[in-house]
C-alpha positions in Angstrom: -3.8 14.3 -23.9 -1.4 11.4 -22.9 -3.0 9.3 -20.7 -0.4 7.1 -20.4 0.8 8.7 -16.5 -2.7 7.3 -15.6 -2.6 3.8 -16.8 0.8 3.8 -15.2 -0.8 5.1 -11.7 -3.2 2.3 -11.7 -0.8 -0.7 -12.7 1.4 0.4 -9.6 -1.1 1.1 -7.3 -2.3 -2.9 -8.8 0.8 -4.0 -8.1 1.7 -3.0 -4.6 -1.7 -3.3 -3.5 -1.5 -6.7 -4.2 2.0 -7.4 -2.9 0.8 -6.0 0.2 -1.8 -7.9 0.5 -0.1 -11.1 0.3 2.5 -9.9 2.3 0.5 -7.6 4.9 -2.1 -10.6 6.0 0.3 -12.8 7.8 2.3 -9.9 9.2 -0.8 -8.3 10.8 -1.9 -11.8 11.9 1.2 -12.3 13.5 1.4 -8.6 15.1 -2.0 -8.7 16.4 -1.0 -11.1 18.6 1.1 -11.2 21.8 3.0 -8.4 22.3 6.6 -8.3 22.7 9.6 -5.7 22.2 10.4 -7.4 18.7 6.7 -6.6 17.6 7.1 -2.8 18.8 10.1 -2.2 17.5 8.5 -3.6 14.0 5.4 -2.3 14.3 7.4 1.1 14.9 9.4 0.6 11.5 6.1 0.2 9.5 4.7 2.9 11.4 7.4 5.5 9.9 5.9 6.0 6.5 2.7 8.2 8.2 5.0 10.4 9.8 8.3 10.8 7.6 8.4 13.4 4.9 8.1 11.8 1.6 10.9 13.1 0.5 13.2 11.9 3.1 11.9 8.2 2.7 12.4 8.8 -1.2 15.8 10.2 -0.3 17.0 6.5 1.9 16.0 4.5 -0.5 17.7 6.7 -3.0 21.1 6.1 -1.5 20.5 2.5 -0.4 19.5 0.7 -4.2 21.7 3.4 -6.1 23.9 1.1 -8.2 27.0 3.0 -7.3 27.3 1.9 -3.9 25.9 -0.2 -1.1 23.1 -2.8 -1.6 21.6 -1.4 -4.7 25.7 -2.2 -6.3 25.7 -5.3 -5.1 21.9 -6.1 -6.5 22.8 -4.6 -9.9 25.9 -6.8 -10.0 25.1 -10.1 -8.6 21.4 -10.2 -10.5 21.3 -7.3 -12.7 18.9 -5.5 -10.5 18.2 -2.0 -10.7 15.6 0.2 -8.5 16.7 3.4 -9.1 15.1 5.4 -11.8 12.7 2.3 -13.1 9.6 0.8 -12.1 11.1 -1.7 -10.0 12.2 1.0 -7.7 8.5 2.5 -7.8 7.0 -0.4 -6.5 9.6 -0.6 -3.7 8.6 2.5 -2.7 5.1 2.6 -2.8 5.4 -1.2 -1.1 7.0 1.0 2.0 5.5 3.7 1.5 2.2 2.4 1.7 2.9 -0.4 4.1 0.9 1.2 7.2 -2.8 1.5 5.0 -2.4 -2.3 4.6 -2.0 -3.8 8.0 -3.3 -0.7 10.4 -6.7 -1.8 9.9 -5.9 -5.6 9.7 -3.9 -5.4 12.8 -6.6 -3.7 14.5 -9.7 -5.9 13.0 -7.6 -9.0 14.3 -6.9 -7.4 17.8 -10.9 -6.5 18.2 -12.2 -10.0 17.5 -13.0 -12.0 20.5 -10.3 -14.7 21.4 -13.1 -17.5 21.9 -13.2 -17.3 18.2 -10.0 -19.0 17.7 -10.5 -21.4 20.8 -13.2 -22.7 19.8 -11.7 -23.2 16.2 -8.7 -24.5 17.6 -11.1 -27.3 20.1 -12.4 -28.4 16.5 -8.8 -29.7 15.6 -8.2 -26.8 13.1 -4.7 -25.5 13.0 -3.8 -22.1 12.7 -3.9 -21.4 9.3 -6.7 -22.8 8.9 -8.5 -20.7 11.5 -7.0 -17.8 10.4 -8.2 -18.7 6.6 -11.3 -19.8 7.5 -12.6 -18.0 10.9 -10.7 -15.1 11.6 -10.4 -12.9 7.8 -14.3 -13.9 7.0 -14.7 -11.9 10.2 -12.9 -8.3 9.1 -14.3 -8.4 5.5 -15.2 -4.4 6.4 -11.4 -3.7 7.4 -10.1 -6.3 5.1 -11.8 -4.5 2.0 -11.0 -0.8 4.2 -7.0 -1.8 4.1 -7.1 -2.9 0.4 -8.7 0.8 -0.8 -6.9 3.1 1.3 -3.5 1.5 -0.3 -5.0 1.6 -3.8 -6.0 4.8 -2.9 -2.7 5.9 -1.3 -0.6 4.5 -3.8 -2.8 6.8 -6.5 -1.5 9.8 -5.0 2.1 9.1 -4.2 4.5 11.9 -5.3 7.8 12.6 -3.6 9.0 9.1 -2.7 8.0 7.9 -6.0 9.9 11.0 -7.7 12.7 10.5 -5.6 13.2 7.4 -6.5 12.0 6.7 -10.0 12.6 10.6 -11.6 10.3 11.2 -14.3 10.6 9.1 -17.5 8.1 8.8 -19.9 6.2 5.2 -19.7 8.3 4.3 -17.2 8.3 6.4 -14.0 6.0 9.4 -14.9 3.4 9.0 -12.8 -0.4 10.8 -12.5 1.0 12.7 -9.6 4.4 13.8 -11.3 2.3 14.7 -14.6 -0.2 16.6 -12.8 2.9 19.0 -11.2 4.5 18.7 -14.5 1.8 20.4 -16.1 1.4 22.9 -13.9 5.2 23.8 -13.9 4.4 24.8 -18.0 1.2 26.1 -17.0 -0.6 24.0 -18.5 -3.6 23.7 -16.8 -6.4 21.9 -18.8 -4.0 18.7 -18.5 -3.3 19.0 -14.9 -7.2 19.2 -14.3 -7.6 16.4 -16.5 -5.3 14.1 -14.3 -6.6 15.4 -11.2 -9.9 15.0 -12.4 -10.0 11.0 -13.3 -7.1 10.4 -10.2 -10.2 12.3 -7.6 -12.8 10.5 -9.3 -11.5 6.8 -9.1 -10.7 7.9 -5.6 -13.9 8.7 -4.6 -15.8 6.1 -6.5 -13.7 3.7 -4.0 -14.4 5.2 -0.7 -17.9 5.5 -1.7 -18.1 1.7 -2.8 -16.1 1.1 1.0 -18.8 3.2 2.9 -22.1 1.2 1.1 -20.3 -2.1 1.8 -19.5 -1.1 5.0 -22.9 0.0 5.8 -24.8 -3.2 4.1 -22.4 -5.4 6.5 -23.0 -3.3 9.7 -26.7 -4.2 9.2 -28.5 -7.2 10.9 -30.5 -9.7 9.3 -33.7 -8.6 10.8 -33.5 -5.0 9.2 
């Protein structure tokens, strides 16, 4: 049995979870706020992943970081760059791919906190950063910690973007997903039900960790 697909699975869905995280914060912060046309039009953009076929995603970025033409040629020649067909190009993918799980519910959290909050931090001389640091995120631990499983989560079970994309090359691209459908293409069952298996149950040992936490922050201090 080669687990390797799995240890794979969970250093990309590592990876992007925590790019998105760094990256996702201040762009829900920021989109949570005012609205404006520039903020649709974006919000629109990250939006696309939940509604596109995998495949057609997979199939954009395909042609725009192929090395034969367009921006991927131009990465692969001014800094040696190559996303196509390597893990580089998975972690692109599953950064878009799973953009949405990552500020949805930061976006919303934000948007649902009352505005005083900040006022009042911003009365004490505190600058925005700092109340966002400091006042707002200890305030959407729930959707904070909510955001960062369904990405993991997400990003465990990614197939046709990340095929599209990264093929299927031993220790490099060949993901859980790819090796469950690989095994069942040579009907080989035991090891597709072993990867389904462990991918399920680190899946639902996170959503039931989310739910208790969720549930022990919902309650008051009285109970």
């Amino acid at each position: 049995m080669d687990l390797s697909p799995i240890w794979l699975t969970l250093k990309l869905a590592t990876i992007t979870t925590s790019l998105l995280l760094v990256a996702g914060l201040p762009l829900a912060w920021w989109l949570s706020g005012r609205r404006s046309f520039v903020k649709t039009i974006i919000e629109a953009i990250i939006t696309m992943p939940l509604v596109l076929p995998p495949s057609v995603l997979g199939f954009y970025l395909l042609l725009a970081f192929s090395p034969q033409h367009g921006l991927g040629k131009w990465l692969h020649e001014v800094f040696d760059i190559q996303f196509v067909f390597s893990f580089k190009g998975l972690v692109l993918a599953s950064f878009i791919y799973s953009m949405p799980f990552m500020i949805g519910p930061i976006k919303s959290a934000l948007q649902q906190l009352p505005v005083s909050l900040a006022q009042a931090s911003y009365t004490l001389g505190k600058t925005r950063w700092q109340t966002f640091k400091s006042v707002l995120l200890p305030n959407i631990k729930p959707s904070l910690l909510t955001a960062v499983v369904l990405t993991f989560a997400h990003t465990l079970g990614e197939f046709g973007v990340v095929l599209m994309i990264g093929g299927n090359i031993p220790n490099v691209t060949r993901v859980a997903s790819i090796a469950v459908y690989d095994s069942v293409e040579q009907m080989d069952y035991a090891s597709a039900n072993t990867y389904s298996l462990i991918l399920f149950a680190i899946t639902f040992i996170m959503v039931i960790a989310v739910f208790i936490f969720n549930k022990y922050q919902a309650k008051s201090p009285l109970e």
